[in-house]
C-alpha positions, 0 to 999 in steps of 0.5 A: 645295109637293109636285110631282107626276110630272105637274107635273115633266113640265110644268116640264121641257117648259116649260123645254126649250121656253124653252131652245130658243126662246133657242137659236133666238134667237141662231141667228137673231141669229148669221145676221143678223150674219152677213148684215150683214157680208156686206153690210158686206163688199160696200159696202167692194169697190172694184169698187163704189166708183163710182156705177154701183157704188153703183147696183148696190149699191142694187139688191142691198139690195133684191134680194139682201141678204145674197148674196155677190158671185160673182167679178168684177163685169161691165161693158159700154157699149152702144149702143141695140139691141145687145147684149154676152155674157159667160160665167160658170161657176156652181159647183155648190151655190148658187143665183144671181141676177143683177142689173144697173144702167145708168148715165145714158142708160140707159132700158130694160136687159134681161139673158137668161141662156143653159145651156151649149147655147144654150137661153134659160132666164131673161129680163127683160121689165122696161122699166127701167134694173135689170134681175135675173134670179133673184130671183122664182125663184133660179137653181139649177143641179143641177150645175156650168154654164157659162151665157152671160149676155147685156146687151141695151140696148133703150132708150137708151146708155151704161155698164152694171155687171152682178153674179152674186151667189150665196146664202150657204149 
């Protein structure tokens, strides 16, 4: 069979074509196994090794997978009505959510997330155990921010775990 200059174009374009769909592939195969042992890594935490833990963990499987858990996780008990803040420092390059679990007694746990001067700029209006904020729209700050996140136990009593997870890039 003898190509022609057309057909050589149409080979190469097609070759090149199937090249990068392989090279596609396996960065999408590479990012998968990258997030799998982001999660692999974070069922392992001992800070997640208790049930209120294991429920925090579940909610991160459902709201974040393949984040990374920011610092230290943040637990508290309250009482119904109160409330408990905590002061994170949200470096500048990621975007963040914030997802917390309430142990039994818990009915309805909200969070509210405060910038550097006061002013609210997320809440939760979930009547749950769980609350997050976040994930609809993740937080991303344009730069360095100290925020104060605040638990806020509406129904109920008891533990609570709350954790910053930031985005992996």
């Amino acid at each position: 069979m003898v190509y022609n200059s057309d057909m050589r174009i149409r080979f190469c374009v097609s070759l090149g074509l199937s090249a990068l769909a392989a090279c596609g592939e396996n960065a999408e195969a590479r990012s998968a196994a990258a997030r799998h042992e982001r999660e692999a890594a974070l069922a392992r935490d001992p800070e997640l090794a208790d049930a209120l833990g294991g429920a925090l963990l579940q909610q991160v499987g459902e709201h974040a997978p393949g984040w990374v858990k920011h610092e230290r996780l943040l637990r508290g008990t309250l009482n119904e009505r109160a409330r408990q803040s905590f002061l994170v420092v949200l470096p500048y390059g990621h975007c963040y959510r914030f997802i917390a679990s309430g142990g039994a007694g818990v009915s309805d746990l909200d969070l509210a997330l405060f910038d550097g001067n006061g002013v609210e700029i997320a809440r939760d209006t979930s009547e749950d155990p769980a609350p997050n904020l976040g994930v609809a729209a993740s937080i991303c700050p344009s730069d360095a921010s100290a925020v104060c996140i605040e638990a806020r136990m509406r129904r109920g009593h008891g533990d609570f775990v709350l954790g910053v997870f930031h985005s992996a890039d």
